[in-house]
N, C-alpha and C positions, 0 to 999 in steps of 0.2 A: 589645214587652215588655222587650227591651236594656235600652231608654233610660229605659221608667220607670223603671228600678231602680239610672239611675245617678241622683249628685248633679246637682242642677239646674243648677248654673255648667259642669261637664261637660256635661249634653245640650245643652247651647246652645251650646257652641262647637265639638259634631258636628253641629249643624243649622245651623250659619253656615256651616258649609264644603261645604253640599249645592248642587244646583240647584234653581233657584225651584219646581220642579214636585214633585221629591221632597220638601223641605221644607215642601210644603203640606200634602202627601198626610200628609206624617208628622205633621204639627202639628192634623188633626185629627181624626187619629188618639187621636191626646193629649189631648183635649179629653175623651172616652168613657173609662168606668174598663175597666180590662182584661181582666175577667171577665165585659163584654158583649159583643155582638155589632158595638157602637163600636167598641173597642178591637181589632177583627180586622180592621175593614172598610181596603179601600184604595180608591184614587181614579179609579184606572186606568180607565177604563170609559167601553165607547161607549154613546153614547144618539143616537137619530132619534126624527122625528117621525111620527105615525100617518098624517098627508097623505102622508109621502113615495114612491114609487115604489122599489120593488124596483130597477129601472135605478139610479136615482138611489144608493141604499145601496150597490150594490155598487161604483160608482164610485168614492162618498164611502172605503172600503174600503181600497180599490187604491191611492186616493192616503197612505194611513196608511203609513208608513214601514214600523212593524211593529205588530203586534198585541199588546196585553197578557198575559200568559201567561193558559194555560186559561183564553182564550176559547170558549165553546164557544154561547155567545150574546150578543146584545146587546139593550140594554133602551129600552122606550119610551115616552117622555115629553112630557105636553103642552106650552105654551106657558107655563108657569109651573112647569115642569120637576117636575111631578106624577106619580109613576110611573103605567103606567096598562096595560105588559104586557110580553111579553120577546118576541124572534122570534130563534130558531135558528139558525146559520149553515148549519147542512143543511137547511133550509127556505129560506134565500133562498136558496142554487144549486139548487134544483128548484125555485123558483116561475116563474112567468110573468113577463120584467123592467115590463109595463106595471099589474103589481096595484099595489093600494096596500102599504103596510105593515099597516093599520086589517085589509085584507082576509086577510091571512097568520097576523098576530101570536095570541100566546098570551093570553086575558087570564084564563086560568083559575089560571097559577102563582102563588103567594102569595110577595110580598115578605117580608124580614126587616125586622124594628124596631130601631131605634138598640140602643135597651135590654133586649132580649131577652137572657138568659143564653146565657153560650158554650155552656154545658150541651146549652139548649134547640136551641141553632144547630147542634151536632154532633148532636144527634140526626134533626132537621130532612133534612140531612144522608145518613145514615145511611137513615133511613126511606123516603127519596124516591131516592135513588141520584142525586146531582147534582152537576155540578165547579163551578156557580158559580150563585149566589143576587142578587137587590138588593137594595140596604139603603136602608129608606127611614125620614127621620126622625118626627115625632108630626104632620108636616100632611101626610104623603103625599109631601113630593118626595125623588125619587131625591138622594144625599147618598154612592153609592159601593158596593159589590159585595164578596162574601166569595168567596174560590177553597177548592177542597179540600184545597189544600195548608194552606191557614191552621186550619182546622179538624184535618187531622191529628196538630197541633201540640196542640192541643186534648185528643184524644183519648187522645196519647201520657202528657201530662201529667195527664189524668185517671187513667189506668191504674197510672201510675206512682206518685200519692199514694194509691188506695186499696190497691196493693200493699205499699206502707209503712205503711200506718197497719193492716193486719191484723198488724203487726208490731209497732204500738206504737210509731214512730219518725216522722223528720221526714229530707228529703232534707240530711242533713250529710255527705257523703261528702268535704267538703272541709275541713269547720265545724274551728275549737279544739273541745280533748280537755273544756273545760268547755260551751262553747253546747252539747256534741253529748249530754252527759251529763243537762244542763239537762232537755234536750227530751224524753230516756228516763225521765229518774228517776220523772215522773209514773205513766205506765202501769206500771213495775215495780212501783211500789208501790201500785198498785191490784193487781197480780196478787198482792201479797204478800198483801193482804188477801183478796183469794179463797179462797188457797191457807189462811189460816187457818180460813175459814168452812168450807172442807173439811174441815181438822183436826178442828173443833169435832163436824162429824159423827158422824165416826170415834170421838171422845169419846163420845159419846151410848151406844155398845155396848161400849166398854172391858171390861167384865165378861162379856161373850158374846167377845171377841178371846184374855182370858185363859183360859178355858175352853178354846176351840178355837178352837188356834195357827194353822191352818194357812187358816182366814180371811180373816188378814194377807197371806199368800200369793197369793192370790186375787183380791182385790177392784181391786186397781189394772187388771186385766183390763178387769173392768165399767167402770169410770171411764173408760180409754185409751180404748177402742172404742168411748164414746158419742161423747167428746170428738171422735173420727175425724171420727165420723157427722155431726158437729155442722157442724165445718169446712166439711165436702164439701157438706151444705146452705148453708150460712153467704154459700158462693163463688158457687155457683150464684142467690142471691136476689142480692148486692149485684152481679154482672153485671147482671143485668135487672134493679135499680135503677138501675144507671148509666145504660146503653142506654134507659132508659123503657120498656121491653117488660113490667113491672109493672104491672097495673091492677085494681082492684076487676073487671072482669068475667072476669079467668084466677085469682086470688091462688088459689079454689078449686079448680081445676082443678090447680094447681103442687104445691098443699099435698098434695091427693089421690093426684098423683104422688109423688112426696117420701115420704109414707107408706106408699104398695104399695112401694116402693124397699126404702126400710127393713123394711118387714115381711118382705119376701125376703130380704132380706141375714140379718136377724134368726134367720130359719130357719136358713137354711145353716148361718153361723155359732155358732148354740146348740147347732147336733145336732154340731157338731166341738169347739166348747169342751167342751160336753159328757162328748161319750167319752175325750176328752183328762183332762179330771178323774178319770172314773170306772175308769182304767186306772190314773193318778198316785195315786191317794187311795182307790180300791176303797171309795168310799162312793157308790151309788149317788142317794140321796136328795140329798146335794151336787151332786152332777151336774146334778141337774134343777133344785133350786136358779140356780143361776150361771145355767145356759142362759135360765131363765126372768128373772133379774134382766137378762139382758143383751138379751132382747125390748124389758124397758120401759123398761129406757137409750134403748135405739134408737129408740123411739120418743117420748121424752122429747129430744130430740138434732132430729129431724125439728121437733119443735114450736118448741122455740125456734131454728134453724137460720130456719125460714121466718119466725118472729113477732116474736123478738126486735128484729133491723135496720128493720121498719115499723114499732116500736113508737119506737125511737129517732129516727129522721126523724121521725115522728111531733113528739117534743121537740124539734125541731131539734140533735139530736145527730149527728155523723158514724157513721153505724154500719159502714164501716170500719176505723174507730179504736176502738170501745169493743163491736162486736158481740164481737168474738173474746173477747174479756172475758168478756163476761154469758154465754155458751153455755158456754164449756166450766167456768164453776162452777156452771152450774148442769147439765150432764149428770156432774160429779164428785158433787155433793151427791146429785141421785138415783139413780147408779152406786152410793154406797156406804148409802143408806136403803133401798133398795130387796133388795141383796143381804144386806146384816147385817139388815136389818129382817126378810127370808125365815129367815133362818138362825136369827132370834131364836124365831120362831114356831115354827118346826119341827124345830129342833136341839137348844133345849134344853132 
């Protein structure tokens, strides 16, 4: 990943001062763009044949100077070097040394594809609990092996951009005070535009705010607390987008949690903001008011916490980047329709 990112007259005069064997490994490596399962795979990797003898392997073994890192198997290929299964190192020291390889080997684990997403490879990964995969190109032959470590990298860096982009930002920890501004200004000012769409709300009741002041008081309550609510869904859906643990046959099941969640919180919560009001402002009718605006925040919060980010991948949008966006203007818009709209009805 270094080397893509240097100038190409520099990666060539770090790949001229390698040895023949890492600079193969690396060069084709380079060939696969970096965001697939190419662009992880290295060279390193034993392969035998299905005819061979367990004796024979372990020989062939003993004579290798040293082993590859996280080996933890080696892969097996026919005579047109076709992947075709993998057999364990802790299964060759307990096989018999006169079986075959054919009679040991695994041929149920599923290879990687050149062009598979890294995404897909760490989840791959992840799902199956494994330090090392093979990588095979569009005819089947083995072409090289991903380890865990390369995938960690993977993971790390996935973690790390959707951490920043619920922020609205771009990894500049180093960038000029202009690239780094460049990169922010967008999202600011899409939040600036939110935060007017909230305004415009808030407009809509202006003559219910000048009646009664203490409204104004109030309602950023409901807002804040959806917004919370929103978040704390928001986190939990784009984890299990990343991980792939999202699918049509749980979404219902997550959402239905997510909901009793919030509906519980919502209680607690109302019956304390509640009494809180109703000791502050001795109007008990507000009280119930708020507590009840702030049920259907929370639950306005649940809805797009879970709907909003599948609706964005949906458009191929990041919804790390722009979920945080869309949820929390829209649990402010129905924070403040929902509690001024109450108050409209029944206060004045």
């Amino acid at each position: 990943d270094i080397l893509q990112n240097l100038p190409e007259e520099r990666m060539n005069t770090i790949l001229s001062k390698m040895s023949f064997r890492d600079r193969k490994r690396i060069e084709i490596g380079l060939t696969y763009p970096e965001n697939t399962a190419g662009g992880l795979l290295n060279t390193d990797v034993i392969s035998v044949r299905p005819n061979h003898s367990i004796e024979v392997v372990i020989n062939y073994l003993r004579d290798q100077k040293e082993l590859p890192n996280n080996t933890d198997k080696i892969f097996v290929v026919n005579k047109e070097d076709e992947y075709v299964g993998e057999l364990a190192i802790g299964r060759i020291i307990t096989s018999r040394p006169k079986l075959s390889v054919r009679e040991v080997m695994d041929t149920n684990a599923n290879p990687i594809f050149v062009n598979q997403d890294d995404k897909e490879v760490a989840t791959i990964f992840d799902r199956n609990d494994i330090i090392s995969s093979a990588v095979i190109d569009e005819s089947g032959k083995l072409i090289g092996r991903i380890t865990i470590d390369d995938v960690i990298d993977v993971i790390k860096e996935d973690a790390d951009q959707n951490f920043l982009g619920m922020a609205g930002v771009a990894e500049d920890t180093f960038a000029p005070p202009g690239r780094a501004a460049r990169s922010r200004v967008f999202w600011l000012s899409m939040n600036l535009l939110t935060a007017f769409i909230a305004s415009m709300t808030i407009n809509i009741f202006k003559d219910v705010l000048d009646q009664i002041v203490y409204l104004a008081i109030l309602m950023p309550i409901v807002a804040s607390m959806g917004g919370v609510a929103a978040t704390q869904t928001l986190t939990i859906v784009l984890r299990g987008l990343t991980l792939e643990q999202i699918n049509s046959s749980n979404l219902q099941w997550l959402f239905k949690r997510e909901l009793a969640v919030s509906i519980l919180n919502g209680f607690v919560l109302s019956i304390l903001v509640g009494l809180v009001t109703f000791f502050w402002f001795d109007e008990i009718l507000l009280a119930l008011l708020i507590s009840l605006a702030l049920v259907i925040n929370l639950i306005s919060a649940v809805i797009a916490g879970v709907f909003v980010p599948l609706i964005l991948r949906s458009l191929n949008q990041d919804p790390a980047i722009a979920g945080s966006v869309v949820v929390t203007t829209v649990t402010d818009v129905i924070g403040f329709l929902s509690f001024l709209g109450l108050a409209t009805i029944f206060l004045i």
